[in-house]
C-alpha positions as CSV (number, residue, x, y, z in Angstrom):
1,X,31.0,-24.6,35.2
2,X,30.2,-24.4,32.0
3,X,26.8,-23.1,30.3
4,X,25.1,-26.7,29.4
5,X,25.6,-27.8,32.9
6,X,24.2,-24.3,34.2
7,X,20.8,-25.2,31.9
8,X,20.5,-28.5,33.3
9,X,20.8,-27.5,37.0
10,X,18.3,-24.6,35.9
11,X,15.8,-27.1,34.8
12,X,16.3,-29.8,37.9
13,X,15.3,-26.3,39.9
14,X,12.3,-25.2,37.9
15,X,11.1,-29.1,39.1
16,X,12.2,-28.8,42.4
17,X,15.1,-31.5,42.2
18,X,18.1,-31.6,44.0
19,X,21.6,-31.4,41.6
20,X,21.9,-35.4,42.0
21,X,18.6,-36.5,40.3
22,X,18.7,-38.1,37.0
23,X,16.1,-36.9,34.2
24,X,14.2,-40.5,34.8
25,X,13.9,-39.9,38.5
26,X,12.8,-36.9,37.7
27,X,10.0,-38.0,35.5
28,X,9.0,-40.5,37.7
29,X,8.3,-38.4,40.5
30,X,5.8,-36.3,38.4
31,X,4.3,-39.4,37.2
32,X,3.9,-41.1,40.3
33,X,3.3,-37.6,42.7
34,X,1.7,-35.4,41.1
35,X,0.2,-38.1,37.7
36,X,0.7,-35.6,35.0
37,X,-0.2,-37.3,31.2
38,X,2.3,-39.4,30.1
39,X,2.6,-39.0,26.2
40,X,4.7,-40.4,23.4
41,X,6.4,-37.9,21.0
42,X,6.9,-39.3,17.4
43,X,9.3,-36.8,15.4
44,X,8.2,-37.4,11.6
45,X,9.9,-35.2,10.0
46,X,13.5,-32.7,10.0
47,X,13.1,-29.4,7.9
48,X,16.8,-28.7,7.1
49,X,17.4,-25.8,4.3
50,X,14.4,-25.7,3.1
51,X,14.1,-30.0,2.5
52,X,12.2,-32.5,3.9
53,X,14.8,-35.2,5.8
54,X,13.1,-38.0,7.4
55,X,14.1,-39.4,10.6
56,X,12.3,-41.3,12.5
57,X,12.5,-41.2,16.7
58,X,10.2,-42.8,19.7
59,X,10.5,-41.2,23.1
60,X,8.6,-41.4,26.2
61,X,7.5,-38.3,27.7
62,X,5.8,-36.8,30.5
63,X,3.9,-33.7,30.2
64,X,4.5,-31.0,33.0
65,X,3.5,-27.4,33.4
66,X,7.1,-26.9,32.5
67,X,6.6,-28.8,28.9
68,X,7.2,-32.3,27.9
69,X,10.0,-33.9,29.5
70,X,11.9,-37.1,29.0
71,X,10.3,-40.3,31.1
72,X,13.2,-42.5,31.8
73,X,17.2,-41.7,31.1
74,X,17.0,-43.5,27.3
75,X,14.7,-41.2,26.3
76,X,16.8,-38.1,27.4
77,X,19.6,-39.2,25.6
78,X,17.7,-39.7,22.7
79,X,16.1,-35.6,22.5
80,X,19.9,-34.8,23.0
81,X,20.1,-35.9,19.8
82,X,17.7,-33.2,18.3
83,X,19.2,-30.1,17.1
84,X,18.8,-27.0,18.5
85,X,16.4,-24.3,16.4
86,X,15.5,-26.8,14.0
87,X,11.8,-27.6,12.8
88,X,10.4,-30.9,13.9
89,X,7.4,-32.2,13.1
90,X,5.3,-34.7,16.0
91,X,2.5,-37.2,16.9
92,X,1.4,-37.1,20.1
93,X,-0.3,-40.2,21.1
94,X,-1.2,-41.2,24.5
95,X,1.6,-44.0,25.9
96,X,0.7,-48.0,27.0
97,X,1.6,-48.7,30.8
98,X,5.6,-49.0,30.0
99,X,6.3,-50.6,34.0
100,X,3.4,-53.4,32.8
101,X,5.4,-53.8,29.2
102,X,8.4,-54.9,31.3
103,X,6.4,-57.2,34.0
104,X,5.1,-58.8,30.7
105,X,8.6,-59.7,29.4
106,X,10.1,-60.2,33.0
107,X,6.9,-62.9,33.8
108,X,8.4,-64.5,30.0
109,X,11.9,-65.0,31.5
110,X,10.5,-65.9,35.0
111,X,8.6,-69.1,32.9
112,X,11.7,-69.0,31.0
113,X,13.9,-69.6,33.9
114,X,11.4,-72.5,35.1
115,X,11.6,-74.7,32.2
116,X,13.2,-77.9,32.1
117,X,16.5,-78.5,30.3
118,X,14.5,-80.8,27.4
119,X,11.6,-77.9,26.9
120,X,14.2,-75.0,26.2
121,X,16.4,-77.3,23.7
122,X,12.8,-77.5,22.2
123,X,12.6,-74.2,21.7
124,X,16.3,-74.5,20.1
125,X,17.9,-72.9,23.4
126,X,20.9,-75.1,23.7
127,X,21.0,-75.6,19.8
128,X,21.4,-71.6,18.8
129,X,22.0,-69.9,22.1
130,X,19.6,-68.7,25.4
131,X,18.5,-65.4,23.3
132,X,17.0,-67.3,20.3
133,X,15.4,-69.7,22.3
134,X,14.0,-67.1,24.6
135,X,12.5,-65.2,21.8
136,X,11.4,-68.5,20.0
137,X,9.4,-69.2,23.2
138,X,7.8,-65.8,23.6
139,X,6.4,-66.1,20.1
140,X,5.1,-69.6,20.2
141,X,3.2,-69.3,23.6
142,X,2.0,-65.6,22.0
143,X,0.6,-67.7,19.0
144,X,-1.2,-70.1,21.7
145,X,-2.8,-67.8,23.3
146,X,-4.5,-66.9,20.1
147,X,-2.7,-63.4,19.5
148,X,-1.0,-63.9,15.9
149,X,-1.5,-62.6,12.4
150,X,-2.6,-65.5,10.3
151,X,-0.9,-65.3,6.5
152,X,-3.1,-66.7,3.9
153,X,-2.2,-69.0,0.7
154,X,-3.5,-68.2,-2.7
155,X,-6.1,-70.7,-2.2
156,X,-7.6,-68.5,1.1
157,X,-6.6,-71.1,3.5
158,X,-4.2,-70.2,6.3
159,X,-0.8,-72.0,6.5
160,X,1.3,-70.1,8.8
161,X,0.8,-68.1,12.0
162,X,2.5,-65.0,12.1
163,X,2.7,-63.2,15.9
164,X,1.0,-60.2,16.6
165,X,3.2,-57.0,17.6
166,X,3.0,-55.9,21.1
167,X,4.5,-52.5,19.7
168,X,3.2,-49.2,21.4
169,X,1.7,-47.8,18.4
170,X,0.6,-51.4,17.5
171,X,-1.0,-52.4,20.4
172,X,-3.2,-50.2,23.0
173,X,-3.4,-50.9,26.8
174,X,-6.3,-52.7,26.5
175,X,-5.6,-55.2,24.0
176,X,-2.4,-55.4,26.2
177,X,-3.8,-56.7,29.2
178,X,-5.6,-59.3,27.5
179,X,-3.1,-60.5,26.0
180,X,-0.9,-60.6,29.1
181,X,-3.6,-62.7,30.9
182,X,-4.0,-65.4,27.8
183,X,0.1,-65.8,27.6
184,X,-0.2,-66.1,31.7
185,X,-2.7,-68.7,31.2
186,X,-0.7,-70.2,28.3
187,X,2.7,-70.4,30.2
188,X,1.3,-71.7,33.5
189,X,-0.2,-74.8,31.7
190,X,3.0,-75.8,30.3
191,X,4.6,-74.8,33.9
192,X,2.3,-76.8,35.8
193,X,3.6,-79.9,34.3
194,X,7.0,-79.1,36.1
195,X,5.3,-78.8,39.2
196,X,5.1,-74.8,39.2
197,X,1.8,-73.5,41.3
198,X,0.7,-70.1,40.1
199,X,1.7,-68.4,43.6
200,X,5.9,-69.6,43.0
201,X,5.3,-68.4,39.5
202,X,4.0,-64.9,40.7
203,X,6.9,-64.7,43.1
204,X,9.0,-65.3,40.4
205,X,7.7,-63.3,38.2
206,X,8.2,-60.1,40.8
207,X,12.2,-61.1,41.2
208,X,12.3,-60.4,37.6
209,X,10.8,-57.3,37.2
């Protein structure tokens, strides 16, 4: 067996794993057992011989007694990419609610996937393909709910509506949630019009999750 392998068994050990747990099970059992911070390491900047590279990488991370560990398997593979002995550079911020981030976008294909043949070719679906549509409609029931950027004319008056980043570092938890509710809100309006009540639309929205 070689070395590598015999570090990563070492590790699964030190956090009481057995050899077939993956480093996002791993994570998640400190997360949800024993709720350690979760924080998200921004790498600014690579010194390499004495110059100043950027690179730019996002991970999610949970902090252990053992040190900062990779959340979910993406993240892993992603620190695998640093170099060993090199001098990085990071921001530590605290991390939005990433398991609420993904009900947000699987409750947007759950209203997706309720929409009647006419509203998605509205939304250019059937014209440019299921993903366009799908990301046209995300952004125009964002704007509804009143969470865009307005862009401004050189007279001062506002002619286009711009949406407003959900990013992590854009966007904290509690902005988040509001928003979440208001794009609910939004969707089940248009929804209820097909004949959707909010209790099929919350079932659906937990299949997609």
């Amino acid at each position: 067996m070689d070395r590598k392998l015999n570090k990563q068994e070492q590790f699964r050990d030190k956090l009481g794993l057995s050899a077939g747990s993956t480093p996002a099970l791993s994570a998640k059992r400190y997360l949800f057992g024993l709720r350690k911070e979760i924080c998200q390491m921004r790498p600014l900047a690579i010194r390499l011989r004495g110059n100043l590279f950027l690179e730019y990488m996002k991970l999610l991370l949970l902090n252990t007694v053992h040190g900062l560990v990779p959340l979910y398997d993406e993240d892993y593979d992603e620190k695998k990419k640093l170099i060993i002995g090199k001098e990085y550079k990071a921001e530590i911020r605290q991390a939005r609610n990433i398991m609420f981030h993904r009900k947000y976008f699987g409750m947007l294909d759950a209203a997706w996937s309720l929409l009647k043949e006419s509203q998605r070719m509205f939304f250019g679906g059937a014209t440019y393909g299921e993903t366009f549509g799908k990301e046209a409609f995300r952004r125009s029931v964002q704007i509804s709910a009143g969470f865009f950027e307005p862009i401004w004319d050189v007279k001062g008056r506002c002619w286009q509506k711009s949406v407003k980043s959900i990013a992590f570092d854009k966007m904290d938890e509690t902005e988040f949630e509001k928003l979440y509710k208001a794009v609910y809100d939004t969707v089940m309006d248009l929804l209820a019009l097909n004949g959707v009540s909010s209790q099929d639309f919350d079932m659906m929205i937990d299949n997609f999750q």
